[in-house]
C-alpha positions as a Markdown table, in Angstrom:
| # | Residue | x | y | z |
|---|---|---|---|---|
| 1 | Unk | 72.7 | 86.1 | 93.3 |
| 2 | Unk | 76.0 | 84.7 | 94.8 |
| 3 | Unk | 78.0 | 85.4 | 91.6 |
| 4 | Unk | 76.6 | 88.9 | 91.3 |
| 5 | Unk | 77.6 | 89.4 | 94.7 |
| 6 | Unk | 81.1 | 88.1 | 94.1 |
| 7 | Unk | 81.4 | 90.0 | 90.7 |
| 8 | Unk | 80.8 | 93.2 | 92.5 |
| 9 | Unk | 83.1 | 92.9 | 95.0 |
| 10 | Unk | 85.6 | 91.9 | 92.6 |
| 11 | Unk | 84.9 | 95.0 | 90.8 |
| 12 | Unk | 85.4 | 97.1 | 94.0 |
| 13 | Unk | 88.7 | 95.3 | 94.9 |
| 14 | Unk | 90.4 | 95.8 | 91.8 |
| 15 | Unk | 89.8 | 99.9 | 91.8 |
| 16 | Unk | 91.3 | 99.8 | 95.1 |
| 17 | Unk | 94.6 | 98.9 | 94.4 |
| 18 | Unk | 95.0 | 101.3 | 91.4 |
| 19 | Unk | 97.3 | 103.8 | 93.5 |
| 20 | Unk | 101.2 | 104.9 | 93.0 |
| 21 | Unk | 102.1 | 102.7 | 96.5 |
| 22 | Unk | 100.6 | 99.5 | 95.0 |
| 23 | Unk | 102.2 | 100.5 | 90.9 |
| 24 | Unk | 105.7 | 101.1 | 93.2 |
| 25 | Unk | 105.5 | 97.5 | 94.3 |
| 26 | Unk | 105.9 | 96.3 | 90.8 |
| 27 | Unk | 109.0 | 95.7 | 89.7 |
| 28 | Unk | 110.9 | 94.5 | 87.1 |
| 29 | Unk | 111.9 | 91.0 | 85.9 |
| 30 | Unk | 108.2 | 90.5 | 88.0 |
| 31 | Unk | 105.9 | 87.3 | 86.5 |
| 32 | Unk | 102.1 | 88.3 | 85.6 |
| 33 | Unk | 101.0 | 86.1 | 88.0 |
| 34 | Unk | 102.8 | 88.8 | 90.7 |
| 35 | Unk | 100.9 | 91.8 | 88.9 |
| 36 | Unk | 98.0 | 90.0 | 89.5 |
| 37 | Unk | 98.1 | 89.4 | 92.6 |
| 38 | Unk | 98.7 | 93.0 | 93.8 |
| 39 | Unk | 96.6 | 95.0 | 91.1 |
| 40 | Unk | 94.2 | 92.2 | 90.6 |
| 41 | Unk | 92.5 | 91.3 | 87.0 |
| 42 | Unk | 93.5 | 94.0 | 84.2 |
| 43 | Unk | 90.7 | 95.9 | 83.0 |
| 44 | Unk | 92.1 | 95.2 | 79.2 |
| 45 | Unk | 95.1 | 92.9 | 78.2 |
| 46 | Unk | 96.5 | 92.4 | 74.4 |
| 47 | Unk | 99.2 | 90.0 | 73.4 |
| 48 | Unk | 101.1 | 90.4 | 70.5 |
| 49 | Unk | 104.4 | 88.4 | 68.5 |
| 50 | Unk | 107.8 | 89.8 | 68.9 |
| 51 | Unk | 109.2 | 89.9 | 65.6 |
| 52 | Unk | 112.8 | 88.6 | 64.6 |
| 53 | Unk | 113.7 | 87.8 | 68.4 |
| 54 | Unk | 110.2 | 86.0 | 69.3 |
| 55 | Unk | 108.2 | 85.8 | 72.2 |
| 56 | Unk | 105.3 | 87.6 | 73.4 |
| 57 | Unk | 104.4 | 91.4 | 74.7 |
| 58 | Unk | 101.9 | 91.4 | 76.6 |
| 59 | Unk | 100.5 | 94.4 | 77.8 |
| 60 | Unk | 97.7 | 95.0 | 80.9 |
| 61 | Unk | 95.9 | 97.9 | 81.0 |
| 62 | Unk | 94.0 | 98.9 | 84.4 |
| 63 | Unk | 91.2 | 101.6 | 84.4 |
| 64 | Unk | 89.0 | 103.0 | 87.1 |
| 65 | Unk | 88.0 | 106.3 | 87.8 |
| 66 | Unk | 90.4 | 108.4 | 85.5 |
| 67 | Unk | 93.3 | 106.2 | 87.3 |
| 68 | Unk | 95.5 | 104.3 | 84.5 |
| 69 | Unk | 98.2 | 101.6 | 84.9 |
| 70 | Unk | 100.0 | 100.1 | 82.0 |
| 71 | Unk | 101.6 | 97.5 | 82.6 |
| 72 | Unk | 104.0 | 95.2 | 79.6 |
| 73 | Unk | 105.6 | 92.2 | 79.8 |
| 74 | Unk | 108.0 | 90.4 | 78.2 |
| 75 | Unk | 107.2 | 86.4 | 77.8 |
| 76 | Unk | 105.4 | 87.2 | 81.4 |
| 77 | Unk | 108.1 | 88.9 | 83.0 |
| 78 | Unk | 107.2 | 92.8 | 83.6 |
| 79 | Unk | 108.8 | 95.1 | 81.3 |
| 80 | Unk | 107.9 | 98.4 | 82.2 |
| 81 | Unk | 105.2 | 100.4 | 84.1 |
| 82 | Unk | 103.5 | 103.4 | 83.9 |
| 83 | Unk | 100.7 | 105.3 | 86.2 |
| 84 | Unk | 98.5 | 107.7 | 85.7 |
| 85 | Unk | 96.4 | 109.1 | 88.9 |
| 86 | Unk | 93.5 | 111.9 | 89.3 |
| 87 | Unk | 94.6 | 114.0 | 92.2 |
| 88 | Unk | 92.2 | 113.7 | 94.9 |
């Protein structure tokens, strides 16, 4: 019953910080580790080869609600962001 418990509020705390203040925070040349700690687990993550220069994209995906944030990284350093929010 514990894990359920935590699972749920895990759940809850991660759709709370899907808003444009807390995808303002991240910035550039940012680790994963840094993403994570402000927007939490991603909802969805793929990580793919870079071809001829190598490394890996990564790129987070975090969905609740209608609210979207993708996030990609570079060989875990933020990339680029992007937001997409339901008006309230």
């Amino acid at each position: 019953m514990a894990a359920l418990t935590t699972a749920l509020v895990a759940c809850d705390s991660t759709s709370l910080t899907l808003t444009q203040a807390n995808l303002d925070r991240i910035q550039d040349g940012m680790s994963a580790a840094q993403v994570k700690t402000i927007l939490g687990n991603p909802t969805d993550s793929k990580s793919e080869p870079i071809p001829i220069v190598g490394g890996t994209k990564t790129t987070y995906l975090y969905s609740h609600e209608g609210n979207q944030i993708v996030i990609v990284l570079k060989n875990d350093t933020v990339q680029s962001k992007e937001g997409h929010f339901v008006p309230k």
